[in-house]
C-alpha positions, 0 to 999 in steps of 0.5 A: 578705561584707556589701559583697557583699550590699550589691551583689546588693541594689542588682542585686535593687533594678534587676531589681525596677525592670525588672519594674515597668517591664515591668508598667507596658507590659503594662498600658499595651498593654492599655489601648491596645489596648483604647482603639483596638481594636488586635488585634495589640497585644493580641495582643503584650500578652498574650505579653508576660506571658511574658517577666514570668513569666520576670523573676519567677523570675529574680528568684526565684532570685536572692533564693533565692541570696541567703538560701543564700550570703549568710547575711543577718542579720535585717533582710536577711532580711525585706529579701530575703523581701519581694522574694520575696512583692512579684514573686508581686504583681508576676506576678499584676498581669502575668497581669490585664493579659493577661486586659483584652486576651484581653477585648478580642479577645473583643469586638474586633468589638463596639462596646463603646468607648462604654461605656468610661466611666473605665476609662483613669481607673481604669487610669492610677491602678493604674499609679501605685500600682504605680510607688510600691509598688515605689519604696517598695521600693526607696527604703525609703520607709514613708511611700510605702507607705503612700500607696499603700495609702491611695490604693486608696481612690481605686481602689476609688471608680473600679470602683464608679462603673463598676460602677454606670454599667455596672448601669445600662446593663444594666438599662436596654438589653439589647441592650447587656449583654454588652459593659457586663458585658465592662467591668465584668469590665476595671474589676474587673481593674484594681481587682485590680490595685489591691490586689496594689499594696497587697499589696507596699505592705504587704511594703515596710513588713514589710521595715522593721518585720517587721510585716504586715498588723498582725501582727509575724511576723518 
């Protein structure tokens, strides 16, 4: 029975790994898309979240088959519950990355490329949070969770500088407002992104310690 366990973890592990990897192109299309005002690949990049969707509730009930056949013991069983809240982050940052690109054929016609700033910055940073939360996962790496949720900070300083440059802008040429506001909406897309990051940073460290957000809960 526990060798059996021990092999739906490792698929669980591969199947985390594929929507993570997925989540990583979604992101990339829109950022491409938007850099290059590619319609067609924004286009594709917002379908593609279908396709996450459906990896999410694969990976639900796989988790869900887990609890019911395998009977986990304690550490399996924050092991398993942390898979299940991790792909809830995981969706949502799938959902954001759909809404840059539902943006960008909003303001395709524009010429908004100019006020781009330090959103492929701010972008290329989201993606390495992603990439080492769900690795901490995987590897049971606490101490690469915790730089996850150290590096938000990072994040976090990117969108104000945005924010702030694009403020700027708004106030000093009307004529540019609107497309300013459309990047400041992308930029705190990415700084959402940012945070379910660090939420399944914060899940990776509960499937070690049962301990969230500071609180012991399991």
């Amino acid at each position: 029975m526990r060798e059996t366990f021990i092999h739906e973890i490792e698929d669980l592990n591969d199947d985390l790994i594929m929507m993570g990897s997925m989540i990583e192109s979604a992101i990339s299309k829109a950022v491409e898309a938007l850099t290059n005002k590619d319609v067609d690949l924004a286009q594709e990049a917002i379908e593609f979240d279908n396709q996450i969707d459906n990896k999410e509730k694969e990976i639900e009930s796989r988790c869900i088959a887990l609890l019911v056949q395998q009977q986990p013991v304690a550490s399996d069983l924050r092991l398993v519950t942390a898979a299940i809240k991790m792909i809830t982050d995981m969706e949502r940052i799938g959902d954001h990355a759909a809404d840059i690109s539902e943006i960008m054929l909003i303001i395709a016609d524009s010429d908004y490329t100019s006020h781009m700033s330090k959103i492929p910055e701010i972008a290329k940073a989201t993606i390495k949070m992603l990439n080492d939360s769900v690795n901490a996962f995987v590897s049971r790496d606490r101490k690469l969770a915790k730089s996850v949720q150290k590096y938000d900070d990072v994040v976090d300083e990117l969108f104000v500088d945005i924010k702030a440059e694009l403020t700027e802008l708004i106030r000093s040429d009307l004529e540019e407002s609107n497309q300013a506001v459309d990047m400041i909406m992308i930029a705190k897309y990415f700084e959402r992104i940012g945070d379910h990051a660090v939420n399944i940073a914060e899940w990776v460290e509960f499937s070690q310690t049962g301990m969230y957000k500071g609180t012991n809960i399991m």
